[in-house]
C-alpha positions as CSV (number, residue, x, y, z in Angstrom):
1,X,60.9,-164.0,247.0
2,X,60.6,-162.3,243.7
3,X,57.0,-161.9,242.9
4,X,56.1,-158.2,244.6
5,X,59.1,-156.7,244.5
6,X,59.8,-157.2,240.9
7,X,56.7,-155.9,239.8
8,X,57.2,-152.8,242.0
9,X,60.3,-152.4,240.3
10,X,58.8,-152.4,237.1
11,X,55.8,-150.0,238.3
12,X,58.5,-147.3,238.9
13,X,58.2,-147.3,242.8
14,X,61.1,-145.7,244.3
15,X,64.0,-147.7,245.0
16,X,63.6,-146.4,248.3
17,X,60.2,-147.8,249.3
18,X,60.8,-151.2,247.9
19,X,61.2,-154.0,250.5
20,X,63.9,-156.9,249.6
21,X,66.4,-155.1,247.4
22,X,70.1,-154.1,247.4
23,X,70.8,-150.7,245.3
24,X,73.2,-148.2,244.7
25,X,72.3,-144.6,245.4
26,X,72.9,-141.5,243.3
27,X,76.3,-141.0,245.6
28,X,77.4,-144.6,244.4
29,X,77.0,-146.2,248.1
30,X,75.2,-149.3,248.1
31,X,71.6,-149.4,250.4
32,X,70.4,-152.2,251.6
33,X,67.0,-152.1,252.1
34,X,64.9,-154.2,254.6
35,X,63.7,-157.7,253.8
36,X,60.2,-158.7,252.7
37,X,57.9,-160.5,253.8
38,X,57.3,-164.0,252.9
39,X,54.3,-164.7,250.7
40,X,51.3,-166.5,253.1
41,X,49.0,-167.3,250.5
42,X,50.7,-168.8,246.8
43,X,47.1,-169.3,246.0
44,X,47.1,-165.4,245.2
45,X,50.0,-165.5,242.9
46,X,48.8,-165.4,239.5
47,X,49.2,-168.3,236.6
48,X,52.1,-167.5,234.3
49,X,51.5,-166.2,231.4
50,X,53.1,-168.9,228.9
51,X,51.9,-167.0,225.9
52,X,54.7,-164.8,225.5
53,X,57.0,-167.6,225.3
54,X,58.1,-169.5,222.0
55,X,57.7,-172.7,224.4
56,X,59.0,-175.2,221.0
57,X,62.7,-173.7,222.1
58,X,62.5,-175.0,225.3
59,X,64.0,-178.1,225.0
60,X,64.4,-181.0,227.8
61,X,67.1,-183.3,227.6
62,X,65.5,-186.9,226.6
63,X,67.8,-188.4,229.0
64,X,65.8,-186.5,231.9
65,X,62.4,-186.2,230.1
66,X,59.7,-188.2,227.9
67,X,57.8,-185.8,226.0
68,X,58.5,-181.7,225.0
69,X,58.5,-178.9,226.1
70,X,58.6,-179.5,229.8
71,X,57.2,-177.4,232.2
72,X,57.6,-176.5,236.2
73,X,55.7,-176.3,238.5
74,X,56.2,-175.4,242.4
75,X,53.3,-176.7,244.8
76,X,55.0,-175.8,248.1
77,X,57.9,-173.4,249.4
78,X,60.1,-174.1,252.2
79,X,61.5,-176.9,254.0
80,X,61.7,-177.2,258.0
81,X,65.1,-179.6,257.9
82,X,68.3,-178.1,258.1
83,X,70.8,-180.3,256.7
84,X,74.0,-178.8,256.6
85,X,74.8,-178.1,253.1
86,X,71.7,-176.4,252.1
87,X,70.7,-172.5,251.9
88,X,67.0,-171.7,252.8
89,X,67.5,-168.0,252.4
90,X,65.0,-167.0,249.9
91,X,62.1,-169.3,251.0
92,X,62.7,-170.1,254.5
93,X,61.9,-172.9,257.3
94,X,58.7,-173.0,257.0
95,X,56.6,-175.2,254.8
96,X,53.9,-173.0,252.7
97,X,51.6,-175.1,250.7
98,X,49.3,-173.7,247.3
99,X,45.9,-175.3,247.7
100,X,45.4,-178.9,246.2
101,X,42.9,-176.7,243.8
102,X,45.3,-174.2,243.1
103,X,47.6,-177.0,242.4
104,X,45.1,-178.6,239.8
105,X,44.0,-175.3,238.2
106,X,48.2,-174.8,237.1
107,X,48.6,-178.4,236.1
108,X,45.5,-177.8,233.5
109,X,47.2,-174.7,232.6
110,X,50.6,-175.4,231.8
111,X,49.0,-178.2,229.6
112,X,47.2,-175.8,227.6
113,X,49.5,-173.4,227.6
114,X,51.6,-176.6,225.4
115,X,53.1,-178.2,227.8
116,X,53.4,-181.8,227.3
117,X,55.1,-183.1,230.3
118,X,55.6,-181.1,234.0
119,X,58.7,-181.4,236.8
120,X,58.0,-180.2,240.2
121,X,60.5,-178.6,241.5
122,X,59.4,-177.8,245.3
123,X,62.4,-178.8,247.7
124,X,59.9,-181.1,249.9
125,X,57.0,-182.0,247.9
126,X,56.4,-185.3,250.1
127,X,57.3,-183.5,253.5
128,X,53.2,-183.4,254.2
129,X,52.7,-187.0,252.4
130,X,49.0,-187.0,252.7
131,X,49.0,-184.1,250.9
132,X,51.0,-185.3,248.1
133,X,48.9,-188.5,248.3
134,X,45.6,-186.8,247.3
135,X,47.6,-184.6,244.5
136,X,48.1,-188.0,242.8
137,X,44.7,-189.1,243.7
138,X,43.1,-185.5,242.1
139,X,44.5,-186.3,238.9
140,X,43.5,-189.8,238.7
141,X,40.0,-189.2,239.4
142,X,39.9,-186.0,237.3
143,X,41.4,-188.4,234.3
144,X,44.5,-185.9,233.4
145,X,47.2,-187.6,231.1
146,X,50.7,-186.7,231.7
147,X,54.1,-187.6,231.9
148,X,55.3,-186.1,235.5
149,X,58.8,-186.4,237.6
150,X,60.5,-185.6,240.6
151,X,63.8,-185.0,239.2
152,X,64.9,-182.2,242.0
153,X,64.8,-185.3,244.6
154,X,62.8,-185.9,247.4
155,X,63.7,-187.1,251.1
156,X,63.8,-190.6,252.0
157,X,62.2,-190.8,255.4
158,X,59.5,-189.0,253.6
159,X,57.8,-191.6,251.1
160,X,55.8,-194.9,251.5
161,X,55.0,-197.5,249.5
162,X,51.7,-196.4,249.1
163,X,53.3,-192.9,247.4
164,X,55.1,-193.9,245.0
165,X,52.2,-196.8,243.7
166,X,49.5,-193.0,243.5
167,X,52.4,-191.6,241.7
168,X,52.9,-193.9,239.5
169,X,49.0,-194.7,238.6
170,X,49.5,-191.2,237.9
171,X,51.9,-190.5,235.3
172,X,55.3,-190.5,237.5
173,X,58.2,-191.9,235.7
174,X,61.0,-191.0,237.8
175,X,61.8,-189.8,241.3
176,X,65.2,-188.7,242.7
177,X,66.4,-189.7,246.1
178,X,68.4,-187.9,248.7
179,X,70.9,-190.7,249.9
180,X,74.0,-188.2,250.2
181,X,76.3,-190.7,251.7
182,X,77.0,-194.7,252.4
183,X,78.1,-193.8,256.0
184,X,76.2,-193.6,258.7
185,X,78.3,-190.9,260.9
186,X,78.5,-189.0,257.2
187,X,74.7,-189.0,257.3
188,X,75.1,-187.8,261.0
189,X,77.4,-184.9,260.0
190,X,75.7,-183.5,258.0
191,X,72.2,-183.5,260.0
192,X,69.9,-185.3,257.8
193,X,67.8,-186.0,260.8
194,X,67.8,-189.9,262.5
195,X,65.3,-191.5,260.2
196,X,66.9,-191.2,257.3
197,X,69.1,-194.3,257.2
198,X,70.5,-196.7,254.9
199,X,67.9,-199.1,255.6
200,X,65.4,-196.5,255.1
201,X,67.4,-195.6,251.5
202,X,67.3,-198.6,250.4
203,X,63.8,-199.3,251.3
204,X,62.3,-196.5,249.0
205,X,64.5,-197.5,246.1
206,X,62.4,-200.7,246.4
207,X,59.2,-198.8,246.9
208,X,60.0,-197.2,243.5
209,X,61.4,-199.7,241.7
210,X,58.3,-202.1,242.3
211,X,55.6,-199.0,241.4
212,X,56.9,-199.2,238.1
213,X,59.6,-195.8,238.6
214,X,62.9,-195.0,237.4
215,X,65.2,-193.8,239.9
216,X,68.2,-191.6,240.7
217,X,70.0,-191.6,243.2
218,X,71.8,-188.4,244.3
219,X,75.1,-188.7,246.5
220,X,77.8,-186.5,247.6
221,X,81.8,-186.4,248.2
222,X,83.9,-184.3,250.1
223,X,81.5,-183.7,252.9
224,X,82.6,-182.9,256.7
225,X,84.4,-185.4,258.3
226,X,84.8,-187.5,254.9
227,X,87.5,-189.9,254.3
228,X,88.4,-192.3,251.7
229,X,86.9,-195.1,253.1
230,X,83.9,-192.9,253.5
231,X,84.1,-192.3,249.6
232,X,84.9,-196.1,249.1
233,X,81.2,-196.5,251.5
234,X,79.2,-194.4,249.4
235,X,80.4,-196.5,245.9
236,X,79.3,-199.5,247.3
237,X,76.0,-198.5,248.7
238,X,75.2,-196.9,245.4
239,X,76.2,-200.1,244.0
240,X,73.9,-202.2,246.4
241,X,71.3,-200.4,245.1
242,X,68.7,-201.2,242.6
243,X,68.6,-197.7,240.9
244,X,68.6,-196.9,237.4
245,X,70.9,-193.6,237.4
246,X,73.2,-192.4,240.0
247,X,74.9,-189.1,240.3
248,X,77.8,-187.6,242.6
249,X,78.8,-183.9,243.4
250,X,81.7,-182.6,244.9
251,X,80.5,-180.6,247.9
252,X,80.1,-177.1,247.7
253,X,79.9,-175.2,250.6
254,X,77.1,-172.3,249.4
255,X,77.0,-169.1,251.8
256,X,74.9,-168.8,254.8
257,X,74.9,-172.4,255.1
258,X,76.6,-173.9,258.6
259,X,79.1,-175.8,256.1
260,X,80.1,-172.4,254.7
261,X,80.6,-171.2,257.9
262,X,82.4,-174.3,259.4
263,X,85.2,-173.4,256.3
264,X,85.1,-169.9,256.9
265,X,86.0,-170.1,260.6
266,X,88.3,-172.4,259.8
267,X,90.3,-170.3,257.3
268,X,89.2,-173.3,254.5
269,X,87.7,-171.2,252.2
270,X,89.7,-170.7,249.2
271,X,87.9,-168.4,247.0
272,X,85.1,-165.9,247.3
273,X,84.5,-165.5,243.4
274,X,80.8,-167.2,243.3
275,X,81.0,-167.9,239.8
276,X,83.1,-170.9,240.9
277,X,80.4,-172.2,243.8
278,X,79.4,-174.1,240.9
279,X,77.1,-177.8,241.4
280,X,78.1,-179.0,237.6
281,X,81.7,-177.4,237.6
282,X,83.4,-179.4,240.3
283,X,85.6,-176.6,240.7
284,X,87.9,-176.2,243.8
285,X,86.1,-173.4,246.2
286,X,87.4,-174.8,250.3
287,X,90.2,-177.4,251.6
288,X,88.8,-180.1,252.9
289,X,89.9,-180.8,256.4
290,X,91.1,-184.9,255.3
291,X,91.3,-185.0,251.7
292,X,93.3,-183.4,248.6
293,X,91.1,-182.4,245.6
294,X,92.2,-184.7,243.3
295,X,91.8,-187.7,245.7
296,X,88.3,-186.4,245.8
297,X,88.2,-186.1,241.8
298,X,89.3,-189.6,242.0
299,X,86.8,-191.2,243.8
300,X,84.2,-189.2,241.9
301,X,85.5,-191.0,238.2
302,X,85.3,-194.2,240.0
303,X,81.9,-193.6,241.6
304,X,80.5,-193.1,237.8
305,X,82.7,-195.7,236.2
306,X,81.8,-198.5,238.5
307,X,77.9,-197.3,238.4
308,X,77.4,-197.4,234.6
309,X,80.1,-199.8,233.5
310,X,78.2,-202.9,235.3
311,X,76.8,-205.2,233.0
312,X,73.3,-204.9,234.8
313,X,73.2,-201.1,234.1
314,X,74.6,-201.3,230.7
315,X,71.5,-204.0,229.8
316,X,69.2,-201.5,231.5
317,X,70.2,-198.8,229.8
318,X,70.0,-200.0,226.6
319,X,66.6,-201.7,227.0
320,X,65.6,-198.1,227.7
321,X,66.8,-196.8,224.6
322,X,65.2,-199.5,222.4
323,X,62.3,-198.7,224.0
324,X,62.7,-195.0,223.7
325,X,64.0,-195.1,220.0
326,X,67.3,-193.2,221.4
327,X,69.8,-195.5,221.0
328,X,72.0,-192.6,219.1
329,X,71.2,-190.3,221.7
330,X,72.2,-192.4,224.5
331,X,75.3,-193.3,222.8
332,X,75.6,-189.2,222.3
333,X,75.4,-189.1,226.0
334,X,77.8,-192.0,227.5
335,X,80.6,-190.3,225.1
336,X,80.2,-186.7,226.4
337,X,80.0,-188.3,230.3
338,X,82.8,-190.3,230.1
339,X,85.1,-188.8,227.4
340,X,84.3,-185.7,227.6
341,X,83.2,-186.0,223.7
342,X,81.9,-182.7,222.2
């Protein structure tokens, strides 16, 4: 974590004395120092100061937003699974939590501050669902009007029905879900933990879609053990589904995860140049132990192709922009996606 050890290093201390950073000394040799500490309380972290920032050139997508600029906000750090694919070196296992006062305090700030819509980002907001429960409830009682989403995705053994109908009552649009795969033993693989299921997918889809929120669904390809049937399993589950948005990436198997090291040991790896470990790139970084890339590539084109070019979707989607007075910027959209229009 950043916080501390930046500001020591703009107070001048000593490169020496400061916990958490990697440096090179006057003899050229690099010096690692030790780590830092996690931070115990966020409460003590101070509000950003969005003063200094021309906030009007921070612009959202519309696609992925309703109102500008949008602003972040980060209620917890940490997340206690360990699925397979995901690096928890900066924030850890354990789940820290800001105060539910804290977490009201920065919500009335970032809209003063100009803010005009807010994303969480937190990896597992609705890990302690009771606590994200009474977050909604706060700002319904305290009457704050906002657009809000959870576009960084949330897990779907961790929601109710109940959750999504507080979140919705309180300005949540949209939530993304974690489905990763439409195989079971994929799901397995990968160690997303027992309860999180098909069944239990598609029953928060349904959860959101009846509160009145958009959904995305987030899948991947190329994971261990996948095959193209696998691939084939994951289309039509995505396809079963009532969601309004679906997206697939190509697996990318980050350092100090057990997927990079699966590769590693296995001589899979192909390139150590981290500019290429990449989510939006889809460039080629490990050999998967059943599939060649461009069978993988593929599948991906058909995943989008057979998502968006249903007749259902295509209906939805154009409601949306009616509604949104974006039909050009929708159009904008489906030509850079699909044809890779400029």
């Amino acid at each position: 974590e950043g916080e501390e050890t930046l500001r020591e290093i703009l107070q001048g201390v000593p490169f020496k004395d400061i916990k958490g950073i990697i440096y090179r000394d006057d003899d050229g040799e690099i010096v690692r120092n030790a780590p830092r500490d996690l931070i115990e309380n966020l409460d003590a972290l101070p509000m950003p100061e969005y003063s200094v920032f021309a906030l009007e050139n921070y612009v959202t997508s519309q696609i992925t937003s309703r109102a500008n600029p949008v602003g972040p906000i980060e209620t917890t750090r940490g997340c206690p699974y360990n699925c397979t694919y995901c690096n928890k070196n900066i924030f850890g296992h354990e789940l820290r939590k800001k105060s539910i006062d804290r977490i009201m305090k920065e919500i009335r700030h970032l809209l003063d501050s100009g803010f005009k819509e807010i994303h969480l980002v937190d990896d597992t907001f609705t890990t302690d669902i009771k606590r994200a429960k009474e977050i909604c409830r706060r700002i319904i009682d305290e009457g704050i009007k906002f657009h809000w989403s959870l576009l960084v995705g949330v897990r779907v053994d961790c929601v109710d029905e109940e959750f999504f109908k507080l979140a919705r009552a309180s300005g949540c649009y949209l939530v993304s879900l974690g489905l990763e795969s439409g195989s079971p033993n994929i799901l397995r693989n990968i160690k997303k933990g027992s309860k999180v299921t098909l069944s239990r997918g598609r029953q928060a889809v349904k959860w959101a879609h009846d509160a009145g929120i958009e959904t995305v669904g987030f899948f991947m390809f190329a994971l261990p053990g996948e095959t193209e049937q696998t691939m084939q399993d994951t289309i039509n589950y995505a396809l079963s589904l009532d969601l309004d948005y679906a997206r697939v990436s190509l697996t990318i198997p980050l350092p100090s995860t057990n997927l990079f090291e699966y590769y590693h040991n296995h001589n899979k790896i192909l390139t150590y140049d981290w500019s290429r470990y990449n989510f939006h790139s889809n460039h080629r970084v490990f050999e998967h132990e059943n599939l060649q890339w461009h069978i993988i590539e593929k599948f991906s084109r058909r995943f989008y192709r057979s998502f968006y070019f249903r007749p259902k979707i295509i209906l939805r989607h154009l409601k949306f922009a009616l509604k949104r007075g974006m039909i050009l910027t929708y159009f904008k959209y489906f030509l850079i996606s699909f044809f890779g229009a400029k």
